[in-house]
N, C-alpha and C positions, 0 to 999 in steps of 0.2 A: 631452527636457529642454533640449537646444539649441536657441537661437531660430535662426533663418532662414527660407529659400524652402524648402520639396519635394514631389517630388512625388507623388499619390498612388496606387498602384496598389493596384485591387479585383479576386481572381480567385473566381471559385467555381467549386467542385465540384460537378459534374452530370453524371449517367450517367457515373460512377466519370471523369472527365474532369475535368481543370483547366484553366477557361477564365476569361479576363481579360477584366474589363469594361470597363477602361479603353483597349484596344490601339486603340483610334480615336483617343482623347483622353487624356492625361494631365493631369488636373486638378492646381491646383499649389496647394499649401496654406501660409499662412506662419504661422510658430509666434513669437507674439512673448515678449519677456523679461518674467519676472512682476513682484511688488513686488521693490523693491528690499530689497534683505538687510543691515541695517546689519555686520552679522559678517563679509559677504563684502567689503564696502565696506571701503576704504581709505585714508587720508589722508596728504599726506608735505609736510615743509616743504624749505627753505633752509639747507643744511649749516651758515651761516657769520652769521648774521644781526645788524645792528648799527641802529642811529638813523639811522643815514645813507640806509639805504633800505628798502621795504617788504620784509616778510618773504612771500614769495612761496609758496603752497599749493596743493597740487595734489589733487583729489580724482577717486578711479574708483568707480565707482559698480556694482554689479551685484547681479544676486535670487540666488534662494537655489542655483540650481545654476551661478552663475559667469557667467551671461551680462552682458556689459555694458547699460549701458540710462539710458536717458535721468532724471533726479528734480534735484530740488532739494531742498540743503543750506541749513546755516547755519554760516559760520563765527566765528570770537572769535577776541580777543586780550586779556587781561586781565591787566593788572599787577598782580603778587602782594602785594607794598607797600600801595600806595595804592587799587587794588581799580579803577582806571580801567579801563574797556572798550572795545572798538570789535567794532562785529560786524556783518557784509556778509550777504547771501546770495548763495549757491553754486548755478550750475546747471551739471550734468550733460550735456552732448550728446555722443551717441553714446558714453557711458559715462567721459567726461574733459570734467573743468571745471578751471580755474584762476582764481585771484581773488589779490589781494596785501592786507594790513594792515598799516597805518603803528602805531606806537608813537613819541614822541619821549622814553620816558625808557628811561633805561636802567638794567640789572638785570632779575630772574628774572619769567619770564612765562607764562602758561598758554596755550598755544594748545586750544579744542575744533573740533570739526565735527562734527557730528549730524541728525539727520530726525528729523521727529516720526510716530510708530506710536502711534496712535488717543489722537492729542492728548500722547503723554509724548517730551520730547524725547531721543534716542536714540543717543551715541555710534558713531562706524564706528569699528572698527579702526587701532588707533594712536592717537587720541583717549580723552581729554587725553595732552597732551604738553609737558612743561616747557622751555622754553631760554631763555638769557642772553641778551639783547640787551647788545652793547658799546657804550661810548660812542663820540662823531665822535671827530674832533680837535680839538684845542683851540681855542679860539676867544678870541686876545686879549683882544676886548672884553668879553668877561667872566667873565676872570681879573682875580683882587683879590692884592691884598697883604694878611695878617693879622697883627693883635697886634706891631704897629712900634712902638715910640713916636719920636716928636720930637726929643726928649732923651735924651740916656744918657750915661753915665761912660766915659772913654776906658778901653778892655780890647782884646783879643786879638781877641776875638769876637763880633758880635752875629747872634743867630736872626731870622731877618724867613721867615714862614710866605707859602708859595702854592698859593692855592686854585686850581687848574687847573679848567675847567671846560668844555665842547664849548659847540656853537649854539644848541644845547636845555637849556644854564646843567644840566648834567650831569655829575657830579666826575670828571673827568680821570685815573686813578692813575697813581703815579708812574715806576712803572716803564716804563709808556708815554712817558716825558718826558725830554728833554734840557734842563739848565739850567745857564744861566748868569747870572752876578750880577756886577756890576763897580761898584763906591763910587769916585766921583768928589767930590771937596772943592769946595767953594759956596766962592765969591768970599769971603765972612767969614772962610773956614776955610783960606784957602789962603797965608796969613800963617803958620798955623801949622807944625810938622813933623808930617805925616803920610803915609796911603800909599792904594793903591788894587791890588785883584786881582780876581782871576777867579776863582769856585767853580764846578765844576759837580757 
């Protein structure tokens, strides 16, 4: 059930004797790895995976008694959300293939990898597999200011909302964020008594 080299020896018995047919020659027989075994087959991602770089896959490939072996995969990426896909093909050499998939949004995502077995396409081991890609870092240019107005009545307080959002205009959370706010007085306003600080 192991693939490799070996080799073969024939002996028979004759006049109650056990004689080898091979002791001249040892013929060498090679045993190769059968179909591939989606069950035995395996797949494994990127512990950490975020928009900023491809999520990187690694696939082993082997038949039905463990041998490694050469086939061709298919992998995916599919956003749970909005149902966006990307999907490569995978191949196999000497029983390991590696391929990467991009996603630029972030939030929950399906990874598969599968073969197809007499045309039905066929999960390996580990497949599906769910994980979160994180947003980049924020990306000034497009972060907004929300629900400011122009105008307002002098108080204690005014709320001015920030949509934080990465390269790929992907929401930011907050907890990821340090902020800071500072109100300076426009030349109209600076006749008046006022003040200015820092929030974060």
């Amino acid at each position: 059930t192991q693939s490799g080299d070996y080799k073969l020896l024939v002996s028979l018995l004759a006049d109650g004797k056990l004689q080898s047919l091979s002791a001249k020659a040892e013929p060498t027989v090679r045993v190769f790895a059968a179909a591939m075994d989606p069950s035995k087959s395996s797949v494994a991602y990127d512990a950490e995976p975020s928009v900023v770089s491809p999520v990187g896959i690694t696939l082993t490939c082997r038949d039905a008694f463990g041998n490694k072996r050469d086939a061709v995969a298919v992998a995916a990426i599919r956003h749970e959300e909005s149902g966006a896909v990307t999907t490569r093909q995978l191949e196999c050499l000497g029983g390991t293939g590696r391929i990467s998939l991009r996603s630029t949004t972030s939030g929950m995502h399906l990874l598969r990898a599968h073969v197809e077995l007499d045309g039905v396409p066929t999960d390996v081991s580990g497949s599906p597999s769910h994980i979160d890609l994180r947003p980049g870092p924020v990306d000034i240019t497009r972060t907004t200011l929300q629900n400011y107005e122009s105008s307002v009545v002098a108080t204690d307080v005014h709320e001015v909302f920030l949509q934080a959002r990465d390269q790929h205009s992907n929401f930011v959370d907050a907890d990821d964020l340090d902020i800071y706010a500072q109100v300076t007085a426009s030349a109209s306003a600076k006749s008046s008594p006022g003040s200015s600080g820092v929030h974060r």
